[in-house]
ZAVO-365364 format. One line per field, with one value per residue (C-alpha): x, y, z; residue in three letters. Coordinates in nm, 4 decimals. Layout:
# residues N
x	(X, ...)
y	(Y, ...)
z	(Z, ...)
r	(ALA, ...)
***
This chain:
# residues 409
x	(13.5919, 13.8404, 13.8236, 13.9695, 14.1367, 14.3378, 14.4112, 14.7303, 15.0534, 15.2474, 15.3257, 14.9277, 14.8243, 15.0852, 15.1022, 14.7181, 14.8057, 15.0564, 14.8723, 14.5984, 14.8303, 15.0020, 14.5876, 14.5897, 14.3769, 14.5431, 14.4772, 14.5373, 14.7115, 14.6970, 15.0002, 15.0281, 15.3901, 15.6774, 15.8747, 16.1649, 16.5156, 16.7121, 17.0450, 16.9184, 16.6802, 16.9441, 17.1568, 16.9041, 16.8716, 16.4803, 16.3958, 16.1318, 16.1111, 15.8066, 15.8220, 15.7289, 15.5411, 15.6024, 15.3035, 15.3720, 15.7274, 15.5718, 15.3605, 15.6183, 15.8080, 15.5156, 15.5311, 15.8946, 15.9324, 16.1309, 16.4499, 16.4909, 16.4562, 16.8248, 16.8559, 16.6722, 16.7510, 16.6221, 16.4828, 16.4972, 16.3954, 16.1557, 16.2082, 15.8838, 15.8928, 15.7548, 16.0068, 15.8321, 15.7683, 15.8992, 15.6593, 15.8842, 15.8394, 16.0913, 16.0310, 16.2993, 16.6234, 16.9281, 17.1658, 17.5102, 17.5690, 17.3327, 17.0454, 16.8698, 16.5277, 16.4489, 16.5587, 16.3635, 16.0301, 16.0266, 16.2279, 16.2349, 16.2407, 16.2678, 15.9507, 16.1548, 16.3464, 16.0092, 15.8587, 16.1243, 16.1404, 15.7235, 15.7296, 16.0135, 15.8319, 15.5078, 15.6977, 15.7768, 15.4607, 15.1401, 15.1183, 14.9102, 15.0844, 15.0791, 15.2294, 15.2000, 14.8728, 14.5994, 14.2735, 14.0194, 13.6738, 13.5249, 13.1483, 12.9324, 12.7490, 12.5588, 12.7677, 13.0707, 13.2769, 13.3819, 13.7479, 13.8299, 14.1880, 14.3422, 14.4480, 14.0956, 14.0919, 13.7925, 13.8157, 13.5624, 13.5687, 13.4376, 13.6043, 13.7613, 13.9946, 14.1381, 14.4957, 14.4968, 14.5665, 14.4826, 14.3125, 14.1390, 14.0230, 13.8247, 13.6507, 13.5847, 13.4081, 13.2289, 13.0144, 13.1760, 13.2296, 13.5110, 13.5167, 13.8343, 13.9740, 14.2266, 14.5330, 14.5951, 14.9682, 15.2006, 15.4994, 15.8247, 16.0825, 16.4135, 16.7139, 17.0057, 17.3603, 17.4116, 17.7285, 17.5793, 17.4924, 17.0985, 17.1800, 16.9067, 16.6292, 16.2908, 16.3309, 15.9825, 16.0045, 15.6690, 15.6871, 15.4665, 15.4408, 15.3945, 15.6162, 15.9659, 16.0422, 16.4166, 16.3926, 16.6704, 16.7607, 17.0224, 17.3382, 17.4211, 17.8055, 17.8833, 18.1238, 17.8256, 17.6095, 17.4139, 17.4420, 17.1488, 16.8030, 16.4868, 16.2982, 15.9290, 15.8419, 15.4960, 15.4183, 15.1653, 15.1605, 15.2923, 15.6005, 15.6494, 15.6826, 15.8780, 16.1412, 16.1296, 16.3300, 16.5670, 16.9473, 17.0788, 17.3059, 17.0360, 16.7558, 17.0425, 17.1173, 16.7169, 16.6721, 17.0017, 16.8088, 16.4961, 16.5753, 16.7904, 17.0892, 16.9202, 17.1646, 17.4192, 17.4737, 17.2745, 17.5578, 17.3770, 17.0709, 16.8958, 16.6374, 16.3381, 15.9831, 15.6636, 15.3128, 14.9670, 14.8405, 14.4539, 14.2679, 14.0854, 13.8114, 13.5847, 13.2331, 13.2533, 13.5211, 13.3196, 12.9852, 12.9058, 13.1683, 13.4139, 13.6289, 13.8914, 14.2230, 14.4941, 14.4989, 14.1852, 14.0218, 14.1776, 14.4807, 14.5501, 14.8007, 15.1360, 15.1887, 15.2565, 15.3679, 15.0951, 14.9085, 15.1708, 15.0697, 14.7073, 14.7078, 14.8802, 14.6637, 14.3697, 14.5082, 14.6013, 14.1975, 14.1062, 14.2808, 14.1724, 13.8186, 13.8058, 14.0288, 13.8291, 13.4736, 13.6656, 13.7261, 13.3562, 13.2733, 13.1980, 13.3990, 13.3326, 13.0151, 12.8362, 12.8347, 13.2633, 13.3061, 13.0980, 13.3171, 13.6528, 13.4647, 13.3632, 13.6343, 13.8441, 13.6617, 13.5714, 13.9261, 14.1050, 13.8504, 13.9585, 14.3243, 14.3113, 14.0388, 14.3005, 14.6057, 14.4401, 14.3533, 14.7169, 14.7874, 14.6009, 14.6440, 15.0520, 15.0699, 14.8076, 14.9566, 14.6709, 14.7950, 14.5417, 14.6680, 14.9840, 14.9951, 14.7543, 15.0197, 15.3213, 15.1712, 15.0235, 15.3533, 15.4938, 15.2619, 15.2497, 15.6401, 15.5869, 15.3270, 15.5162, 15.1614, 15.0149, 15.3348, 15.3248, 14.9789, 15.0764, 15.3274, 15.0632, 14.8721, 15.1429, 15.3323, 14.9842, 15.0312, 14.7013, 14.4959, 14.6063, 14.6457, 14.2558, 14.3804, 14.5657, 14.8491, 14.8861, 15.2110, 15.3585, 15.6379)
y	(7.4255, 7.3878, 7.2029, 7.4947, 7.8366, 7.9577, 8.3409, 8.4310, 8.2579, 8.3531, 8.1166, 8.0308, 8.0097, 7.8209, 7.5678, 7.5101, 7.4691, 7.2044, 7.0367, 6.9566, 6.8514, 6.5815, 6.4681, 6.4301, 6.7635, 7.0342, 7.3695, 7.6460, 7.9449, 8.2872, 8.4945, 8.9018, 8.8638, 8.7606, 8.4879, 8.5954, 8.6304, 8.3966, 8.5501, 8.8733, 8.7585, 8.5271, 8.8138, 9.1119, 9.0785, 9.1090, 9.3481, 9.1384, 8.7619, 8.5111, 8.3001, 7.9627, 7.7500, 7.3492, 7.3119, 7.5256, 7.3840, 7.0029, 7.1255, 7.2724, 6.9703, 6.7261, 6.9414, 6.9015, 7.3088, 7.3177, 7.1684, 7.4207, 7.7042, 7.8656, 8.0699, 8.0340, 8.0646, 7.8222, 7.9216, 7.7164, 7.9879, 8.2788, 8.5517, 8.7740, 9.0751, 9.4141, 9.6651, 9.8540, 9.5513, 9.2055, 8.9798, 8.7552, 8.4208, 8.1635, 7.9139, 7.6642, 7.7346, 7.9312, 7.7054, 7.8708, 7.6139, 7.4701, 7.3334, 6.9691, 6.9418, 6.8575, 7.1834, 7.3685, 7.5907, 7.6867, 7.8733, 8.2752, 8.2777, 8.6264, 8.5734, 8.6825, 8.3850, 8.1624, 8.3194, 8.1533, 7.8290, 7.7911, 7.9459, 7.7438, 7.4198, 7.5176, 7.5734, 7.1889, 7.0457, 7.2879, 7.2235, 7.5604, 7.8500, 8.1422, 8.4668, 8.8046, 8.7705, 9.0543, 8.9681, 9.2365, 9.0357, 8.7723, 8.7109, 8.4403, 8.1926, 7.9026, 7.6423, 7.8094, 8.1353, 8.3128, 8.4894, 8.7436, 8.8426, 9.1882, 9.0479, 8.9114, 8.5611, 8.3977, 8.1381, 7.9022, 7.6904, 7.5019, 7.6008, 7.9511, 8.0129, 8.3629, 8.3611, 8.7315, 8.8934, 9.1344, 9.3893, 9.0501, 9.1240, 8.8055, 8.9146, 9.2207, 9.0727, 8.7838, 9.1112, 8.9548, 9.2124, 9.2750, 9.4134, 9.6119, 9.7118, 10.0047, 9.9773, 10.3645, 10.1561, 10.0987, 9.8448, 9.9495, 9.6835, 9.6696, 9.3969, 9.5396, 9.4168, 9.3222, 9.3527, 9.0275, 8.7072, 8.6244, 8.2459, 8.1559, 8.3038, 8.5403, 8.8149, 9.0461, 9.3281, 9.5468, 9.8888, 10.1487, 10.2294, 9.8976, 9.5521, 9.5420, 9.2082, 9.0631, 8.8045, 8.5688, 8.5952, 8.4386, 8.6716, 8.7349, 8.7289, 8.3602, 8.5581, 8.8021, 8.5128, 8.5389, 8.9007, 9.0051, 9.0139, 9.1484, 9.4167, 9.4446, 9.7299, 9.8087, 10.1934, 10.5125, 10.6390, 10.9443, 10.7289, 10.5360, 10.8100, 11.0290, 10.6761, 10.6279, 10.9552, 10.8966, 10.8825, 10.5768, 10.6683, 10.8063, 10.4989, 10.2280, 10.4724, 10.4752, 10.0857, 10.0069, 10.2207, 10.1007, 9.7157, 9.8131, 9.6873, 9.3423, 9.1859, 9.4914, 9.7658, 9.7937, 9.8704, 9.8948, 9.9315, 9.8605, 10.0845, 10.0760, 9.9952, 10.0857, 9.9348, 10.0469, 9.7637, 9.6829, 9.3690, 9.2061, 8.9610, 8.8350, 8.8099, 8.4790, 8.2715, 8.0106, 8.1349, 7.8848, 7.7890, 7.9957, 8.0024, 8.2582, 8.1667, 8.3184, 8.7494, 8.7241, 8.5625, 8.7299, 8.9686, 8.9470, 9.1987, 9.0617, 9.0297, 8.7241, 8.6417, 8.3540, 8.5669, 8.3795, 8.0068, 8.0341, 8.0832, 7.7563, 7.5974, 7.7233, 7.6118, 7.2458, 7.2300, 7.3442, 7.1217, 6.7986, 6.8575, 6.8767, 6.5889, 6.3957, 6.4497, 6.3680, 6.0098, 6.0187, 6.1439, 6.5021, 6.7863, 7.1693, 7.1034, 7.3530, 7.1332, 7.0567, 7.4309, 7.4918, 7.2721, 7.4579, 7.7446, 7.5883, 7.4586, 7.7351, 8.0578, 8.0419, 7.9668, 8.2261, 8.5151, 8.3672, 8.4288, 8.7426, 8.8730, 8.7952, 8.9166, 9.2638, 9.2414, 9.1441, 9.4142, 9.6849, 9.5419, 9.5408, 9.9185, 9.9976, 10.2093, 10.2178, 10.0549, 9.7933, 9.7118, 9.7159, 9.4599, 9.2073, 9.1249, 9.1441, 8.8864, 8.6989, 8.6580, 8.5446, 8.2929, 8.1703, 8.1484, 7.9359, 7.6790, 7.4256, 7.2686, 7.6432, 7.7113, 7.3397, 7.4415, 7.8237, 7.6320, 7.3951, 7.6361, 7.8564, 7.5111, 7.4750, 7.0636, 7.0126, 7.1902, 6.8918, 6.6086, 6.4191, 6.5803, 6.3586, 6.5974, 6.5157, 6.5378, 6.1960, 6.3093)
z	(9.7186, 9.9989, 10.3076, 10.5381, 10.4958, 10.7344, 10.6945, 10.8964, 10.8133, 11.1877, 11.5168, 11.5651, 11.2019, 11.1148, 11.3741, 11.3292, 10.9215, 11.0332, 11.2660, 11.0448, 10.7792, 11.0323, 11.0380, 10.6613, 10.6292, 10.3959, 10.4347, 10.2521, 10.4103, 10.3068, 10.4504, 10.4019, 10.4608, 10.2238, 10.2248, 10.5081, 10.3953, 10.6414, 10.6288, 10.7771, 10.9838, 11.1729, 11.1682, 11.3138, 11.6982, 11.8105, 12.0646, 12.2103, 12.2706, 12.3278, 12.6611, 12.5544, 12.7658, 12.7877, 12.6291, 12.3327, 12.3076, 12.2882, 12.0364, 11.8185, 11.8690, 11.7538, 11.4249, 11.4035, 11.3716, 11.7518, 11.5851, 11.3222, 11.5666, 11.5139, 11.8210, 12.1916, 12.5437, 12.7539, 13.1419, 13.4501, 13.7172, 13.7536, 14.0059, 14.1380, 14.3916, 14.4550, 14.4392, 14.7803, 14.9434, 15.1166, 14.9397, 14.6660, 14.4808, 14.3033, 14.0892, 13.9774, 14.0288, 13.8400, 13.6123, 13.5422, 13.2788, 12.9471, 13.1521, 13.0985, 12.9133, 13.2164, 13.4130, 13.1810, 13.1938, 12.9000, 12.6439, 12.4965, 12.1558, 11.9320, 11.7013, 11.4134, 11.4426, 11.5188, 11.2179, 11.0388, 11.1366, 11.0744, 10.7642, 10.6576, 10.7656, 10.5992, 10.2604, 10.2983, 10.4286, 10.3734, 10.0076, 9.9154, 10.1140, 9.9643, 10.0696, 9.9839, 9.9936, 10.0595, 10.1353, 10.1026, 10.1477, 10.3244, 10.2817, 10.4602, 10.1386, 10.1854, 10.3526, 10.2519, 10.3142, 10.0148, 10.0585, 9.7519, 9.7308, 9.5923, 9.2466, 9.1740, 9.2692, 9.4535, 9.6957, 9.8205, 10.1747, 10.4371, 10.7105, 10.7459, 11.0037, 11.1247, 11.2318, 11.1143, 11.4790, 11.6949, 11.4561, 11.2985, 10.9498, 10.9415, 11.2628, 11.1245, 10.8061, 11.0552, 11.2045, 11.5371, 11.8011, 12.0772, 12.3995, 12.4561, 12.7689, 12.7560, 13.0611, 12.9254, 12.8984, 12.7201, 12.6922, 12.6530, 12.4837, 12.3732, 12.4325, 12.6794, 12.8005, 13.2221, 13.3778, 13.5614, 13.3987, 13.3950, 13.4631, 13.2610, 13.5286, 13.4163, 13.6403, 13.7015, 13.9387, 14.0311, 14.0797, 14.1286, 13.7551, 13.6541, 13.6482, 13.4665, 13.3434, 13.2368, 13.0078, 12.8888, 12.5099, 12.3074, 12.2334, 11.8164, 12.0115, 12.1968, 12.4219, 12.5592, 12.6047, 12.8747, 12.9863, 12.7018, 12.7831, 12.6634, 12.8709, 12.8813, 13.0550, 13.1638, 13.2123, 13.1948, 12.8607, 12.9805, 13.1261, 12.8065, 12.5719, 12.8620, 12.8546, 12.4945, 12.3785, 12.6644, 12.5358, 12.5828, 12.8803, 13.0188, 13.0005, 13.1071, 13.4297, 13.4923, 13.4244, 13.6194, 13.9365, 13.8639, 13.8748, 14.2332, 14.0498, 13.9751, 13.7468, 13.8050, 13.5567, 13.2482, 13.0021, 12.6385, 12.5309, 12.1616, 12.0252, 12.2103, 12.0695, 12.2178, 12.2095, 12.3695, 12.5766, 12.5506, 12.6183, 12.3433, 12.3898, 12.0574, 12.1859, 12.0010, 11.8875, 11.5995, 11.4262, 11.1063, 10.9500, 11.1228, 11.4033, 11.5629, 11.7397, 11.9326, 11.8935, 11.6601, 11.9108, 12.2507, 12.3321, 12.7038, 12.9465, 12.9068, 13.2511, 13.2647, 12.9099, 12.7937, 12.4867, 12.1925, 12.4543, 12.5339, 12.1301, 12.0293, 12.2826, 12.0383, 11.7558, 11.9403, 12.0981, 11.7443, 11.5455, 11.8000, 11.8162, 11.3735, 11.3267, 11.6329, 11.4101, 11.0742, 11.1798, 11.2184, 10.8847, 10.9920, 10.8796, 11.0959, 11.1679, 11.4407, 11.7193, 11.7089, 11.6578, 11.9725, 12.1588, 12.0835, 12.1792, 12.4779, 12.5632, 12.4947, 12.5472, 12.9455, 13.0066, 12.7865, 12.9823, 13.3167, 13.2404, 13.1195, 13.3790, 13.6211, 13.4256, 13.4821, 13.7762, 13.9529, 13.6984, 13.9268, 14.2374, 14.1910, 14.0813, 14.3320, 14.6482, 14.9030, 15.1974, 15.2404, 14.8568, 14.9798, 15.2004, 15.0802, 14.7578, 15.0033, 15.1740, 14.9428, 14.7976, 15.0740, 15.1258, 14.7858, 14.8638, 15.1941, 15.0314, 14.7688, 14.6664, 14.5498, 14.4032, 14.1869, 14.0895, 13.9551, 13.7616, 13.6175, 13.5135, 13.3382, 13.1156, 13.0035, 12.9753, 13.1730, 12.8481, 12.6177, 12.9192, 12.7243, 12.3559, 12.0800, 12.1518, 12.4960, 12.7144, 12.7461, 12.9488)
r	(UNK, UNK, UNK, UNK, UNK, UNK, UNK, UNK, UNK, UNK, UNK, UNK, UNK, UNK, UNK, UNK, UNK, UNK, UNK, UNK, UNK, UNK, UNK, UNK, UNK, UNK, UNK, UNK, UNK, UNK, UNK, UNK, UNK, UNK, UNK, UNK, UNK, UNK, UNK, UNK, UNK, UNK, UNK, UNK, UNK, UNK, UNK, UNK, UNK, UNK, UNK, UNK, UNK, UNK, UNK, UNK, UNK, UNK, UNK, UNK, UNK, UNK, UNK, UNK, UNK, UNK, UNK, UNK, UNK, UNK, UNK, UNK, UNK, UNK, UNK, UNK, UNK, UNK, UNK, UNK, UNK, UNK, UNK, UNK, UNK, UNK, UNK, UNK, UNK, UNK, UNK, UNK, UNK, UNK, UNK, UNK, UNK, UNK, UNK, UNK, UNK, UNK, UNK, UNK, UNK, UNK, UNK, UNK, UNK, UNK, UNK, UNK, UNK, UNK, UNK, UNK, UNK, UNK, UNK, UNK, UNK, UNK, UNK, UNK, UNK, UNK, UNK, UNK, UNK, UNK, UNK, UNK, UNK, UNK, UNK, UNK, UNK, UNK, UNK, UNK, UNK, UNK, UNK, UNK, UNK, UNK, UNK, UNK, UNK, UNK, UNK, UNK, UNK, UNK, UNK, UNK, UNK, UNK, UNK, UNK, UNK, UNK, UNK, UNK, UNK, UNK, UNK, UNK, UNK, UNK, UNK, UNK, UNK, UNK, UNK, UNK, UNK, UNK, UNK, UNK, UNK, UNK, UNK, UNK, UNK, UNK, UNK, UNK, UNK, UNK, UNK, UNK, UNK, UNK, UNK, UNK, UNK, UNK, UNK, UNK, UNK, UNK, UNK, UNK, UNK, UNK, UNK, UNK, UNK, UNK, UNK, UNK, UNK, UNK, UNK, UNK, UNK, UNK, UNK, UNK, UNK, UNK, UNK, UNK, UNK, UNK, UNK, UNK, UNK, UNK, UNK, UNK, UNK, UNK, UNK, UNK, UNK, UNK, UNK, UNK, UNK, UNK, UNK, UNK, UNK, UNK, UNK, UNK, UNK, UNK, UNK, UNK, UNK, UNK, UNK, UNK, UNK, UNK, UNK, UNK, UNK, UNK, UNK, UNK, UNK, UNK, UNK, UNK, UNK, UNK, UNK, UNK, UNK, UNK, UNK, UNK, UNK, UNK, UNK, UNK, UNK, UNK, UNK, UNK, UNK, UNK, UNK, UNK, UNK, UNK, UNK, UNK, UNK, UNK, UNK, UNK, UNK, UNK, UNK, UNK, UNK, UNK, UNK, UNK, UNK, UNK, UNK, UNK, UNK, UNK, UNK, UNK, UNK, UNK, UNK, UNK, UNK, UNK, UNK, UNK, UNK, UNK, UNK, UNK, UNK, UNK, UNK, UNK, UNK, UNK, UNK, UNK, UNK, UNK, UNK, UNK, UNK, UNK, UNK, UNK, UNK, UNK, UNK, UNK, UNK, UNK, UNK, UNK, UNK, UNK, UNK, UNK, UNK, UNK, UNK, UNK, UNK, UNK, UNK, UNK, UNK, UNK, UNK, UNK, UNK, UNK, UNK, UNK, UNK, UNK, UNK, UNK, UNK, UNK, UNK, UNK, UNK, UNK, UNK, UNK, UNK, UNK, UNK, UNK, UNK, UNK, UNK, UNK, UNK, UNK, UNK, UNK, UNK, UNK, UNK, UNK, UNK, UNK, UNK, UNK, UNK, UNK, UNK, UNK, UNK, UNK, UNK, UNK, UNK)
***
């Protein structure tokens, strides 16, 4: 019988599988993807990239996965206005040159190229990772979870953990139910060339379709460095698919008008991938035995870019309350899942509760609408103490400030 199984070998499941180790607790992770090939992964460019929190990268860091992260573009700044509007907020500043640690907000990372620094980690440290791996049961026993796998093996644990994402087969299989909330959106992605340098500073315009975000990414070629970004682009479904068979000349024309010339002329473009956006909340997180983190658990608007954080913070709150109860002699017993959930759970519906609700209110155009978010901008602008606490919130730090894992910095 094993202690835990965590199902889902990406950025949450992985961390959460190397966390535990670092507490002398081996799990065993079941991945359904391969082992990556590292030559073409370093040598693909992403369309999409994951804006790291603080709190994520001090987490990745305490795993010692950050320093074999081959390619990432740090952020100092982040740049917020309505398109039709005067209301506009800055945090941190531009840097024309590498910025300090201690410039930094956080850092976008393609998660092809996180992928492969975790899974290359857990081939060193988890000592039973296996991928390729399809798992087409999970049943509930007594005091133990049974998983059965597509070539006939049958696995026995204490703990089961689903890493397994957004369409969670483990949640599935738990009888745990979701409430989904469908934008009737989609995101539109893809990586594109500026005439102007990004100067390492998130850029997020709102327009009346919905908010276009820039997003710093690291360059395949040093000489274009800095002048690539990715694009998430929030729109009607009728918009998205209407952008997506755009020629290329003629989406970089529409972004480049769009954006008001924001960083200049868009000058190339990558193929663009789209994604329906719905909001995912498990009606439970833990039931015996059990426990869901990051999509299994929630899938929030990415408005403001924290789904890929508020998951590590799962696996981090997770990981703290087991290894807290081991030292004790207890291993996943009701009561410590209940307090991840607790702890976990109230907070993860308040973000995304309000993720979709600046997400109305910011491609609303009824006047009163209007000029609410123009002002609130502005005064979120004027006031340096509400603008210190927005950026509390978003590095995440605070979540771990009374965890084993907490910020010392």
């Amino acid at each position: 019988m094993k202690e835990v199984i965590i199902i889902g070998g990406g950025l949450v499941g992985g961390l959460t599988a190397l966390l535990l180790a670092q507490g002398g607790v081996q799990a065993m992770v079941l991945d359904a993807a391969p082992i990556l090939d590292e030559s073409a992964v370093l040598k693909a460019t992403n369309p999409r990239v994951l804006a790291l929190s603080q709190a994520t990268i001090h987490l990745l860091k305490k795993v010692n996965v950050w320093e074999k992260i081959a390619r990432q573009m740090p952020y100092t700044g982040m740049q917020v206005w309505n398109k039709n509007g005067y209301g506009e907020i800055n945090f941190g500043q531009e840097s024309k040159t590498a910025p300090s640690a201690e410039q930094c907000l956080g850092s976008m990372v393609e998660p092809s190229i996180l992928n492969l620094a975790i899974q290359q980690h857990m081939l060193m440290v988890v000592k039973d990772y296996r991928t390729q791996v399809k798992v087409i049961r999970v049943e509930k026993a007594v005091n133990c979870w049974i998983v059965k796998l597509a070539d006939g093996t049958t696995l026995k644990t204490k703990l089961l953990i689903g890493a397994d994402g957004a369409n969670s087969f483990v949640r599935e299989q738990a009888y745990i139910d979701v409430d989904v909330l469908d934008y009737k959106q989609a995101g539109l992605t893809c990586a594109i060339q500026t005439t102007q340098p990004h100067k390492h500073v998130a850029r997020q315009i709102f327009l009346p379709t919905g908010p276009l975000a820039y997003l710093p990414m690291a360059s395949l070629d040093q000489a274009q460095d800095g002048h690539w970004q990715s694009i998430v682009w929030t729109l009607p479904d009728d918009y998205a698919e209407e952008y997506a068979n755009l020629d290329d000349a003629e989406f970089t024309a529409l972004l480049t008008r769009e954006s008001h010339h924001m960083l200049g002329e868009v000058v190339a473009a990558t193929p663009r991938a789209k994604f329906p956006l719905k909001a995912r909340a498990a009606q439970r997180y833990v039931t015996e035995g059990l426990a869901l983190i990051g999509d299994a658990a929630h899938v929030i608007h990415p408005l403001a870019g924290q789904g890929v954080n508020i998951g590590c913070l799962d696996a981090a709150i997770l990981c703290d309350v087991l290894l807290h109860d081991l030292e004790r002699g207890v291993w996943a017993n009701a009561q410590t899942l209940k307090r991840y959930e607790h702890q976990r759970k109230i907070q993860n519906e308040a973000m995304m509760h309000s993720m979709s609700a600046i997400g109305w209110l910011e491609t609303s155009e009824l006047f009163p609408v209007v000029w609410a978010r123009n002002a609130g901008l502005k005064q979120v602008e004027n006031q340096p103490l509400l603008k210190s606490r927005f950026m509390q919130q978003a590095n995440g730090l605070a979540v771990l400030k009374n965890t084993r894992y907490a910020h010392s910095g």
